[in-house]
C-alpha positions in Angstrom: -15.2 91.8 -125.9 -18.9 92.4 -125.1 -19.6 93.1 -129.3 -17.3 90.0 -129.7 -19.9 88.0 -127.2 -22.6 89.7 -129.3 -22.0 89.0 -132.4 -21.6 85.1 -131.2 -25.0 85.5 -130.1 -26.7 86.6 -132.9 -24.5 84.3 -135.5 -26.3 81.6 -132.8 -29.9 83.0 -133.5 -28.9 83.4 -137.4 -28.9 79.4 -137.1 -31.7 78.5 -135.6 -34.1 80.9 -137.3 -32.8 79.6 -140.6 -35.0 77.2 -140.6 -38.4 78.4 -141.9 -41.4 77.4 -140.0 -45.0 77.4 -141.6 -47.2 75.5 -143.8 -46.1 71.7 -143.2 -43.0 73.0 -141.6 -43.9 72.9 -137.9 -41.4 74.2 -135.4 -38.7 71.7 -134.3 -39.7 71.5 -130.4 -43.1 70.5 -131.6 -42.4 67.3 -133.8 -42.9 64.2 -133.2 -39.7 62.7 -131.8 -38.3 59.6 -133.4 -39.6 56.5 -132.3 -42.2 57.9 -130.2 -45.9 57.4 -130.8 -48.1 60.6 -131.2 -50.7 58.7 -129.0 -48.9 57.1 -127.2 -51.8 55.6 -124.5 -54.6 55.3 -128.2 -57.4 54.4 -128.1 -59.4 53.7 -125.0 -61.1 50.5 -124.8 -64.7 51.6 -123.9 -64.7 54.2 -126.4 -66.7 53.3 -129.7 -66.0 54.3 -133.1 -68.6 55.6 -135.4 -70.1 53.0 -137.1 -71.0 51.3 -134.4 -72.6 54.3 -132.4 -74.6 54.3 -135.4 -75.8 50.8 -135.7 -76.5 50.6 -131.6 -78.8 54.3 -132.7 -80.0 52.8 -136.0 -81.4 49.1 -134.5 -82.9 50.4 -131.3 -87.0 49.9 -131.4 -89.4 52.3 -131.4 -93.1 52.2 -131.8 -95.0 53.8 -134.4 -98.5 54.2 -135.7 -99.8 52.9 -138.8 -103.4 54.0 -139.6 -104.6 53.4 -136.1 -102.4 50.5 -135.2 -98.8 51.0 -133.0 -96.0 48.6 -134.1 -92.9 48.2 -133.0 -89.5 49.1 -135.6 -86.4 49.7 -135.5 -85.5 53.4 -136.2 -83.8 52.7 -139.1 -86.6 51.5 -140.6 -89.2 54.0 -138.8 -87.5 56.7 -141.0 -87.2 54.8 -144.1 -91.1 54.5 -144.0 -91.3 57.8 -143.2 -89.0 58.8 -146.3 -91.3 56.9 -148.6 -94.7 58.7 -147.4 -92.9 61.8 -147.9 -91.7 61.0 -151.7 -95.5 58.8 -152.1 -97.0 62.1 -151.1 -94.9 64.1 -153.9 -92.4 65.5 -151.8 -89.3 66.4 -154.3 -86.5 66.0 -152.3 -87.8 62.3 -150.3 -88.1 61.1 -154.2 -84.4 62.6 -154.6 -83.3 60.7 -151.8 -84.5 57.2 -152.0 -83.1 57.3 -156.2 -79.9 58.2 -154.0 -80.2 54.9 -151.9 -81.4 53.1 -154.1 -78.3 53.8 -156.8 -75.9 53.2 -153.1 -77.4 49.5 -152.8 -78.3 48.3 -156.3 -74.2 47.5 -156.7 -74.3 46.0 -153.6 -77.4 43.5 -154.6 -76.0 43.3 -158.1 -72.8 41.6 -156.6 -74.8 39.7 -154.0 -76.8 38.3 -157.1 -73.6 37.8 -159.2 -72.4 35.8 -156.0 -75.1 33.8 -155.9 -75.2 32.6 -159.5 -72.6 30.1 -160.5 -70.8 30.6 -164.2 -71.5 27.9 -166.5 -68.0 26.5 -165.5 -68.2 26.0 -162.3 -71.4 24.2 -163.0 -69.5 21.7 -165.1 -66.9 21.1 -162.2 -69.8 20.7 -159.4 -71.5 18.1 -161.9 -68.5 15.9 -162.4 -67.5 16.5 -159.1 -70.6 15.0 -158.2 -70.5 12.1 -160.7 -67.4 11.2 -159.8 -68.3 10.9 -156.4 -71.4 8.8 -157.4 -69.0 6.3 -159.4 -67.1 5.7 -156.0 -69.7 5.1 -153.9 -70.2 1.3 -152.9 -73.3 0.1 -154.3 -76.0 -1.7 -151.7 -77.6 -4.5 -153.9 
């Protein structure tokens, strides 16, 4: 009875280890149950994401000298001038760099520019827009 009791046992642990557990195959007991967030409190609400620890860092002032003058910039733009002697002073890698930024931000300008510029045919609608409107108006004489 004991081997019968056994053998029940192990056909028991046959079953559960069936199931293979490793890569993207956690273990069962460690799933996420259904219905159930996997952070379930999130985010706390003083708690900042990136971006903005890096704009609060990037805008803070700082005062630098220029020749024998102190001005006041933001450190954003402290290093940027910084950059720039480097590359004006024929450092490599400072050249390397500002082609990079300058290749990040030319689409963005180009389709600040491309907003700012109206196609021919909305031209033609804003001009008879603006007749029509001229034709309604009551006249003062």
């Amino acid at each position: 009875m004991d081997q019968n009791n056994i053998e029940n046992n192990s056909s028991a642990d046959q079953d559960q280890t069936e199931y293979e557990v490793g890569y993207k195959k956690p273990p069962e007991h460690t799933r996420f149950k259904p219905g159930k967030s996997g952070n379930p409190k999130g985010r706390s609400k003083g708690a900042k994401g990136l971006s903005t620890v890096f704009m609060e860092e990037a805008s803070e002032r700082v005062t630098i000298k220029m020749g024998d003058r102190s001005i006041k910039v933001t450190k954003l733009q402290a290093i940027m001038k910084r950059l720039f002697q480097k590359a004006m002073e024929g450092n490599a890698q400072a050249m390397s760099k500002i082609a990079e930024i300058a290749r990040m931000i030319e689409p963005q300008q180009t389709q600040q520019q491309a907003q700012k510029v109206l196609s021919l045919d909305d031209q033609a609608i804003i001009a008879a827009y603006i007749q029509r409107q001229h034709k309604n108006e009551p006249s003062n004489g």
